[in-house]
C-alpha positions, 0 to 999 in steps of 0.5 A: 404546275404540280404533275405525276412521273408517269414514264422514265425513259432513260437509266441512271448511270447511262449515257444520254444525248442532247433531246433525248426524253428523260422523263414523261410528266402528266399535268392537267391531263396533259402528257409533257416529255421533259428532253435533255438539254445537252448531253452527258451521263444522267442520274434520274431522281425521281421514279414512276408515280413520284407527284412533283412540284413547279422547279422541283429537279427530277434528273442531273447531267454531268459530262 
């Protein structure tokens, strides 16, 4: 379901671990914490406010 970006918790370039929050989405008056699944450095695409889509990539992971 389409949301809004309402908390980036985490900076690009950094160093992340796997469950970390990445991002904070609201949808339907809902808070959901979008979790890292593995570790690695991350590049978050998207910023606070940013409406985002169903399947739409808010951050990458590489090892």
């Amino acid at each position: 379901m389409p949301g809004s970006v309402i908390a980036v918790q985490v900076e690009s370039g950094s160093q992340i671990s796997a469950g970390d929050v990445v991002v904070v989405v609201e949808a339907m008056k809902m808070e959901h914490s979008l979790e890292a699944p593995v570790s690695g450095r991350v590049q978050v695409l998207v910023s606070v406010g940013d409406q985002v889509k169903v399947e739409q990539v808010l951050a990458r992971i590489k090892d």
